[in-house]
Each structure stands twice: as C-alpha cells, then as structure tokens.
C-alpha positions as CSV (number, residue, x, y, z in Angstrom):
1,X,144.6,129.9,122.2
2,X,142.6,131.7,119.8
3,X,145.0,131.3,117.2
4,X,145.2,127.7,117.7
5,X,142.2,127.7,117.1
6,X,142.3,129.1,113.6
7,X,144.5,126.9,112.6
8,X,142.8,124.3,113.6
9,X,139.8,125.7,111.2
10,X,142.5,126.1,108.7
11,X,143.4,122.6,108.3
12,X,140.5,120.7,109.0
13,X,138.9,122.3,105.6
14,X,142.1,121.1,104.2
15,X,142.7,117.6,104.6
16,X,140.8,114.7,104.1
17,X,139.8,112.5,107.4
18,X,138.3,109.1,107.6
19,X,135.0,108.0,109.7
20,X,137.0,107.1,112.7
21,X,139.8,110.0,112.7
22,X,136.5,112.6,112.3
23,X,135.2,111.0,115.9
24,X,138.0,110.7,117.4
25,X,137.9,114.8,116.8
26,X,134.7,115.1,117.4
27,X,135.0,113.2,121.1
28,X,138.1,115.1,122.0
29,X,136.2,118.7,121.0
30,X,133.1,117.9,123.1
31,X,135.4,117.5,126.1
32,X,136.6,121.0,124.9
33,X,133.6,122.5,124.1
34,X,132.1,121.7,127.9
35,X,134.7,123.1,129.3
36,X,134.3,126.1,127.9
37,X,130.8,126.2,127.9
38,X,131.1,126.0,132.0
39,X,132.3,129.0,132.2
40,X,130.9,132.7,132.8
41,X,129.0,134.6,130.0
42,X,131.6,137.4,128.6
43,X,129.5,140.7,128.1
44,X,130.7,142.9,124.9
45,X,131.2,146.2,126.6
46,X,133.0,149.5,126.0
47,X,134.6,151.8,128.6
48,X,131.8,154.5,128.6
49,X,131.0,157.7,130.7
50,X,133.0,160.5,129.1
51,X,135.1,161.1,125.8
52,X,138.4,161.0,127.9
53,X,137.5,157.2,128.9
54,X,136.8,156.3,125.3
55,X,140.4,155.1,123.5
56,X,140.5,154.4,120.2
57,X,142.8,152.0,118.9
58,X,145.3,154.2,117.0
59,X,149.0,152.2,116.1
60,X,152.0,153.4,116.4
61,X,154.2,154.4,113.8
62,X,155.2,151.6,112.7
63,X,154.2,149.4,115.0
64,X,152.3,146.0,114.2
65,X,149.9,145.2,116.6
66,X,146.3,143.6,117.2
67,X,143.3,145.3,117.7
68,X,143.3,146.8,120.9
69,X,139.7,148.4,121.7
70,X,137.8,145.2,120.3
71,X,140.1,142.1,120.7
72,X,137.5,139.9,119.4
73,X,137.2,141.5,115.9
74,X,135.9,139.4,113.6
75,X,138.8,141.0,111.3
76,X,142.1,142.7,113.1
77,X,141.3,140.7,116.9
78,X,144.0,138.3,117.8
79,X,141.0,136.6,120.5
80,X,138.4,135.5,118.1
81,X,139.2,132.5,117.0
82,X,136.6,132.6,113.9
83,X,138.1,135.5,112.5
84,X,141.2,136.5,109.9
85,X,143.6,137.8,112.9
86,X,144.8,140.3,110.5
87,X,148.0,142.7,111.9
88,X,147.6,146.4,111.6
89,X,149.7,149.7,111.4
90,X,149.7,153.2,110.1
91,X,152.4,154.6,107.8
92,X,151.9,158.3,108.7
93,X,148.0,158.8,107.9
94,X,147.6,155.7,106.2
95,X,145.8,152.7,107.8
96,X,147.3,149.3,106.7
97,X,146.1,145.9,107.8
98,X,148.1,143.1,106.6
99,X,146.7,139.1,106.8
100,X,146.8,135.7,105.1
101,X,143.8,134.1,104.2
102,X,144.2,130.5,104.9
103,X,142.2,127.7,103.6
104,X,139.1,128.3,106.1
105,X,138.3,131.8,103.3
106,X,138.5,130.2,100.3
107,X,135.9,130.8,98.3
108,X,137.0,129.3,94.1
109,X,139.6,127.0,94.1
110,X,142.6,128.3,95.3
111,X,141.3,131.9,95.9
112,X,139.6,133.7,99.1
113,X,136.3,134.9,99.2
114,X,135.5,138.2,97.7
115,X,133.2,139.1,100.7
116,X,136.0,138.0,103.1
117,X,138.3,140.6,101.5
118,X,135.6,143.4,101.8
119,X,135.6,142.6,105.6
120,X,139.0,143.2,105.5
121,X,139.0,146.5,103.1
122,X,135.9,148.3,105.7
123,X,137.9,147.0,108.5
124,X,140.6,148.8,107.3
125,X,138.7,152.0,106.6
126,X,137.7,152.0,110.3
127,X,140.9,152.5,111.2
128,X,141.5,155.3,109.2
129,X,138.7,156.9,111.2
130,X,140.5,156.4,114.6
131,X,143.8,158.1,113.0
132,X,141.8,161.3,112.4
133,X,139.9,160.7,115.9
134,X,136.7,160.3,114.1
135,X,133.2,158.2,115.2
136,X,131.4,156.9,112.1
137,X,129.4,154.5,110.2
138,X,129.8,152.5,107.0
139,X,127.1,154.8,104.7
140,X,128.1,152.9,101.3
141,X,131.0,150.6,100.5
142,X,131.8,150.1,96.8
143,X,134.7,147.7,95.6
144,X,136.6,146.6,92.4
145,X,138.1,143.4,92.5
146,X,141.3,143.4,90.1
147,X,142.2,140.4,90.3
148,X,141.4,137.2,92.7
149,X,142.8,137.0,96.1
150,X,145.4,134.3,96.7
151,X,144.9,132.6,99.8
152,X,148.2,131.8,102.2
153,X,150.1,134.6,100.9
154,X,150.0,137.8,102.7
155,X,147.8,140.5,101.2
156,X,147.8,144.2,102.4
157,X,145.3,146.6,102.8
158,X,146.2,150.1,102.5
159,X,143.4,152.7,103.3
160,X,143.4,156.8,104.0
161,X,141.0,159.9,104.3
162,X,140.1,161.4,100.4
163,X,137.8,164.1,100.8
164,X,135.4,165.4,103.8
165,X,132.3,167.3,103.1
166,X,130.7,168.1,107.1
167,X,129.7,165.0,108.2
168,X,131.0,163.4,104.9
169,X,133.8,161.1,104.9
170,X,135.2,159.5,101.7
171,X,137.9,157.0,102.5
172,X,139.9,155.2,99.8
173,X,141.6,151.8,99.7
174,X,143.6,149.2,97.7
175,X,144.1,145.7,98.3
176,X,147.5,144.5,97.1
177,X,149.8,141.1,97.0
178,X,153.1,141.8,96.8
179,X,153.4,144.3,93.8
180,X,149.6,143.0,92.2
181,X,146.7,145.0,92.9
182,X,143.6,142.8,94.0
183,X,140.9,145.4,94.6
184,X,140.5,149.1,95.0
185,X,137.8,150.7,97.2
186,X,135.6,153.7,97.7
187,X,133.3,154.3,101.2
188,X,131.1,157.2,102.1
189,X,131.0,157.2,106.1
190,X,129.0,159.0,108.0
191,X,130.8,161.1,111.5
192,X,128.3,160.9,114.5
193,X,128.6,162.8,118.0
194,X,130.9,160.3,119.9
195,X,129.1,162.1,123.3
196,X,125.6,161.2,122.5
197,X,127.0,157.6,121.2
198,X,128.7,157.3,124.3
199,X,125.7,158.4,126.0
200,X,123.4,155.6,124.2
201,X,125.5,153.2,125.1
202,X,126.1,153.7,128.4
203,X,122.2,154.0,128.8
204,X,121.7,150.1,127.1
205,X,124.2,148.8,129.1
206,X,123.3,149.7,132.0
C-alpha cells in the first residue's frame, strides 16, 4: 500500500490536472483519508530491555531487502509512504543502498534534490554501523556533489568504515549512477553505550 502510495506522489507532481479532475481526487482522498484517520494511534517503539532483544538490521550477503528494525524509514522503509523506499545490501563490509528518485525529489529541472541525496548517503552510513554492531550518532556529515542526480534512474549508495579513533567513527561514501560518480562523502559518528541507550529508552517509553 505504501508503495502505492508513492507513486501516487510521484505522478501527481508530474502531470497536469484540470479543476474538476483535481476534486474528483480530492473527494475520493478524503474518503481515504477518514478511513485511515479511524483507526488506532501507531506508537514508534523499539524492542527494549536487554542488548540480546535489540536486532539491528544487518543484510544478508547479498541479499536485497527493506529496512527491517524501522519499516517506516523515511529512507530504506518499504511502509512509509512519504519516503524514497530505497533497497539495501552489503557486499562483504560494505553498506549499499540502491533507489530511484522519482519525480516527487526533484529539486532543478530534471534532477533530485541535493538534500534528498544526503538523506540517502547518512542513511547509508547507518547501516555501516549495524555491520560492525555499532550504536552511534551522526557527529558531522560533509558531502561533494560531482555531478547532479538524475531522477528515475537508479543511483547507488556505497558506504564502509575508514578509520576509528575510541569512540571515533569515520565512515566514507560515494554516490554513483551507473559508472558516473554523483557525490562522495565523509561523516564523523560518534559510538554510544547501546545499554544505557537501551536503558533511556525503555525509561521514556514506559
């Protein structure tokens, strides 16, 4: 359903509609939108208690998949219907996240917005930081755009571990389509004590 429902984002921002086709939508959504709206309020939660409960979302080799700890990532969930629905899978250590931006993320004329493609390069970077088994926070993000992001064509996003200093973590990424490289990245994370995270967030949830 979700991914109906990007592409019905996708191509209403891409075609031209008259006064009466836009109500006809917007009566037809309304019935949609209350039927939604009846039902019961989703809480955002995470299994918590103890490190063993606590599964990060770490691919298969080789395997393409969705994000499984957060399906409603606004990047790599295949439930959020706002978001890029991007697939992800690791090639040995490195985290790749493959997507195509449709019309919804353009940003100039036939190209996708630069800060759309950052979602995608940090997103990416987080994954890295489930391969190694790793809890941390974006500390600095700092990106080159190359060249400008084609939207509907499939870009990748390749990402892996550089250097660790204690609780330093310096991942790298590129951005590619096809053989043309769109952006490269740097990050500086920062590793926390999953236990005492854990342990925070069992406390405001409960």
């Amino acid at each position: 359903m979700a991914s109906r429902l990007r592409e019905l984002g996708h191509e209403f921002v891409s075609r031209e509609l008259d006064e009466e086709e836009l109500e006809q939508i917007e009566a037809r959504i309304n019935e949609v939108l209350q039927l939604v709206s009846a039902g019961e309020p989703r809480q955002r939660t995470l299994p918590v208690g103890s490190l063993e409960d606590f599964k990060m979302a770490v691919p298969v080799e080789g395997q393409r998949e969705r994000h499984q700890l957060f399906s409603d990532s606004i990047v790599s969930g295949g439930a959020n219907p706002m978001g890029l629905g991007a697939s992800l899978w690791r090639e040995g250590d490195v985290a790749v996240m493959e997507v195509s931006l449709g019309d919804a993320f353009e940003g100039a004329p036939g190209r996708a917005h630069g800060g759309i493609v950052a979602a995608l390069i940090d997103e990416t970077m987080g994954l890295v930081l489930a391969i190694n088994e790793e809890l941390a926070f974006t500390a600095q993000l700092d990106i080159t755009y190359v060249a400008p992001t084609p939207i509907n064509q499939p870009i990748t996003a390749r990402a892996w571990l550089a250097k660790r200093d204690g609780r330093k973590l310096s991942i790298s990424a590129k951005v590619e389509a096809g053989t043309l490289v769109i952006a490269e990245a740097n990050a500086l994370f920062i590793a926390v004590d999953p236990q005492k995270f854990l342990d925070r967030l069992s406390s405001a949830t409960s």
